[in-house]
C-alpha positions as CSV (number, residue, x, y, z in Angstrom):
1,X,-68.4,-81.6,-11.1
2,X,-65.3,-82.2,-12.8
3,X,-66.2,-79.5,-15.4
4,X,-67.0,-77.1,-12.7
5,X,-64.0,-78.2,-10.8
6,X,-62.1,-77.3,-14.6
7,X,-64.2,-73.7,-14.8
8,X,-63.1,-72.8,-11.1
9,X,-59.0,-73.5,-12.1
10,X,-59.1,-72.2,-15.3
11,X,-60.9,-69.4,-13.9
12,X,-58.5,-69.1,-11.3
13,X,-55.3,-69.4,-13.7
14,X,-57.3,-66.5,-16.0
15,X,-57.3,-64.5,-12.7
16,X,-53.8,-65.5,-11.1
17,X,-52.5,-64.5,-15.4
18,X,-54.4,-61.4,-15.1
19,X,-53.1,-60.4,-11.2
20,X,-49.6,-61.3,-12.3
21,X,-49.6,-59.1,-15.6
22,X,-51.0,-56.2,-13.4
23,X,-48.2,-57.5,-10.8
24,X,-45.7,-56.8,-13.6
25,X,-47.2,-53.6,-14.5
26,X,-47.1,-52.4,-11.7
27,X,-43.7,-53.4,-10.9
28,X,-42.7,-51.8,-14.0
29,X,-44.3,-48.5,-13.2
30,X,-42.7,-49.0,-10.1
31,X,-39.4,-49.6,-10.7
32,X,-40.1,-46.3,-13.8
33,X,-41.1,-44.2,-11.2
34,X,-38.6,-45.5,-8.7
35,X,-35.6,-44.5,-11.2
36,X,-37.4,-41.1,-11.8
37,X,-37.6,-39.8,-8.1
38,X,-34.1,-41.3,-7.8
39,X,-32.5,-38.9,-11.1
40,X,-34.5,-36.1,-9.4
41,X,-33.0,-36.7,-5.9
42,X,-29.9,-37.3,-7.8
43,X,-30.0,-34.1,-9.9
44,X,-31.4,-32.2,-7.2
45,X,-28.9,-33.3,-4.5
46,X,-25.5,-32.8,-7.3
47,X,-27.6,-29.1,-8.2
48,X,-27.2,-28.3,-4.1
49,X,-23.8,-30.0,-4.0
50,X,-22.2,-27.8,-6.9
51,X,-24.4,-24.8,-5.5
52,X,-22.4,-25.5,-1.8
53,X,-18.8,-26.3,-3.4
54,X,-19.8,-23.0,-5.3
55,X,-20.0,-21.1,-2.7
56,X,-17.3,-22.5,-0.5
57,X,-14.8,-22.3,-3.1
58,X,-16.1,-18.2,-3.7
59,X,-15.7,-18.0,0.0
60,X,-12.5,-19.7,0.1
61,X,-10.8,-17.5,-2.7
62,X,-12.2,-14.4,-0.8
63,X,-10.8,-15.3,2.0
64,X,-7.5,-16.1,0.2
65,X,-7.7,-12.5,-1.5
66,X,-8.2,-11.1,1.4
67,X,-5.2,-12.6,3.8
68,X,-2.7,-12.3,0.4
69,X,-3.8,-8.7,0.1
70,X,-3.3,-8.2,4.5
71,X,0.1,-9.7,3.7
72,X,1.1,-7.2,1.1
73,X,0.1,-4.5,2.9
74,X,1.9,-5.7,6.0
75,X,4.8,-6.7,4.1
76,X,4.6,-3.4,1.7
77,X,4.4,-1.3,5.4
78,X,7.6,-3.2,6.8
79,X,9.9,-2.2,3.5
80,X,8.6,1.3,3.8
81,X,9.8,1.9,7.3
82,X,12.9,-0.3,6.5
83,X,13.7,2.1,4.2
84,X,12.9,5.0,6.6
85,X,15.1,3.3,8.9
86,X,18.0,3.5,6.5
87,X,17.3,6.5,4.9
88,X,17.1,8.5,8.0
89,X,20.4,6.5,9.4
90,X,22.5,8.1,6.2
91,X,20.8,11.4,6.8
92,X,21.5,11.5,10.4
93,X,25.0,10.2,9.3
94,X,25.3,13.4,7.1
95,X,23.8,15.7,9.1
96,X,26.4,15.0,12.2
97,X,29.0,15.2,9.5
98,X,27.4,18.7,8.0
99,X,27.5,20.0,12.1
100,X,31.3,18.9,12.7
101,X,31.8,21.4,8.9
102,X,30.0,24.4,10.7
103,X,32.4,23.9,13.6
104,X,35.6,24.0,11.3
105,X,37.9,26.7,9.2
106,X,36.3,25.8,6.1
107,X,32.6,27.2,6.8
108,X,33.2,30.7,7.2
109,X,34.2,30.5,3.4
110,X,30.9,28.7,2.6
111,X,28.3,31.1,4.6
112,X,30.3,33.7,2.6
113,X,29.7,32.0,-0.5
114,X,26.4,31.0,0.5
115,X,25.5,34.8,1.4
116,X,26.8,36.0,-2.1
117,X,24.1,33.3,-3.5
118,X,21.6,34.4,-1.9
119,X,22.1,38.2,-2.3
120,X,22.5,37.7,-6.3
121,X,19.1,36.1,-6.2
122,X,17.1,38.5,-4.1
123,X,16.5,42.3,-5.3
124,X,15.8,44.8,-2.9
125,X,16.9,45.6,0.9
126,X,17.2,42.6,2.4
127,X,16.9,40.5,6.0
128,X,20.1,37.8,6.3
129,X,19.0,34.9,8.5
130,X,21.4,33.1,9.9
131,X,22.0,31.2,13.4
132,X,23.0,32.8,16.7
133,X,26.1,31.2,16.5
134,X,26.8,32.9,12.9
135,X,25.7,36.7,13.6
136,X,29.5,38.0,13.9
137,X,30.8,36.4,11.0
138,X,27.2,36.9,8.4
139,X,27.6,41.0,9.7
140,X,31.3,41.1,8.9
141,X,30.4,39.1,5.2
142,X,27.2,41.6,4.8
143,X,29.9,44.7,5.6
144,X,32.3,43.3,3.1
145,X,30.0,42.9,0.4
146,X,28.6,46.2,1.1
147,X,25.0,44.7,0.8
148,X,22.1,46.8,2.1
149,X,21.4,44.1,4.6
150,X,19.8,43.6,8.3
151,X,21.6,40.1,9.4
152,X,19.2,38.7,11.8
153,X,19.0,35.3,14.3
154,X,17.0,32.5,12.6
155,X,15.9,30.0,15.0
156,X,14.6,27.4,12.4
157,X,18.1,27.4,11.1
158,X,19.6,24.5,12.8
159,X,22.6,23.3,11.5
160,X,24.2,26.4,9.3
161,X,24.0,28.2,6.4
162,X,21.8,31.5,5.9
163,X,18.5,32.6,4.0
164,X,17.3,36.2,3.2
165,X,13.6,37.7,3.3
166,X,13.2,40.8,0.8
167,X,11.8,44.0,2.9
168,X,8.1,43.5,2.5
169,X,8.1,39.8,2.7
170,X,7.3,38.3,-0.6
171,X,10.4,36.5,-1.4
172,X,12.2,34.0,1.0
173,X,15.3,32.3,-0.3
174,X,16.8,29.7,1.7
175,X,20.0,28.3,1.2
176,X,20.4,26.7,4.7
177,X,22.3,23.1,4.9
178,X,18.9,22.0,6.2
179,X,17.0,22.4,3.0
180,X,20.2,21.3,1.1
181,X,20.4,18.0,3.0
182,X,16.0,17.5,2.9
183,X,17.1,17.9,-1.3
184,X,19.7,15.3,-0.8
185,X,17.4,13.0,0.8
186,X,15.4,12.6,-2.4
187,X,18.2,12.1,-4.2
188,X,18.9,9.4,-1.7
189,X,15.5,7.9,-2.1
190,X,15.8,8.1,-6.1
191,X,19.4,6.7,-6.5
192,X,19.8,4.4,-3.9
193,X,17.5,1.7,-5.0
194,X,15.5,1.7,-1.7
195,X,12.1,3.5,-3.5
196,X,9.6,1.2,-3.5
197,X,6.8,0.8,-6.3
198,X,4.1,1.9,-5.1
């Protein structure tokens, strides 16, 4: 019995050997395939990761773009009408300044100078424009040049100075103190320093 008894246990130990190498096998090929699944989870959870800070950092620069770009425009638009603001305070500065001249001693010699002007430019029998308030004195210039001339009221003419129209309408000359001050303006805008790059 003793011998059986020493079959049964060694039996037993060749099994409990055998059950703890396939134990260890197993546990082996566990823990191998445990820290398998876990690189893939690892790899596939840092892929999504950098795929998300991907995109959030896209979306946060185009969203970055897009409020520094709202801000140049906004800030661009508040220069230009700065600069309107100024510009058109020296012109309207000039312009009352150019009306008080029209009102003094000195302007009947410039319509007559600006008459001569225009008469040396133009060929031909010609229309004098000039404002309502000018007629007497443009018709007693026009008589003294003895210029083939119709002197005319100009509505558009609103602060002084005269333009002629040849007889059949192809040439218009204007040497009003309008169009000289618009020309002034761009000089304004090009020597001041206020143009703005754009």
């Amino acid at each position: 019995m003793i011998n059986q008894y020493d079959k049964i246990e060694r039996f037993a130990e060749v099994i409990n050997k055998n059950a703890m190498a396939q134990c260890k096998k197993i546990e082996k090929q566990t823990a191998k395939l445990r820290k398998k699944q876990l690189a893939e989870i690892e790899a596939e959870i840092t892929g999504e990761t950098e795929k998300k800070l991907s995109y959030e950092t896209q979306r946060l620069r185009n969203q970055t773009n897009r409020e520094i770009s709202a801000l140049k425009r906004e800030s661009t638009a508040k220069l230009h009408r700065y600069r309107d603001e100024i510009t058109d305070s020296v012109m309207k500065k000039a312009e009352e300044r150019l009306i008080a001249f029209t009102g003094s001693p000195d302007y009947e010699t410039y319509l007559t100078e600006c008459i001569k002007q225009l008469l040396s430019a133009v060929d031909g029998k010609l229309t004098v424009l000039v404002r309502e308030c000018d007629m007497a004195a443009a018709e007693k210039i026009v008589s003294s040049l003895s210029a083939d001339c119709v002197v005319k009221p100009y509505d558009k003419i609103r602060i002084g100075g005269a333009c002629v129209l040849n007889s059949d309408e192809t040439v218009f000359a204007d040497n009003t103190l309008e169009e000289s001050l618009d020309k002034q303006r761009e000089v304004f805008m090009a020597k001041s320093g206020l143009s703005l790059n754009e």
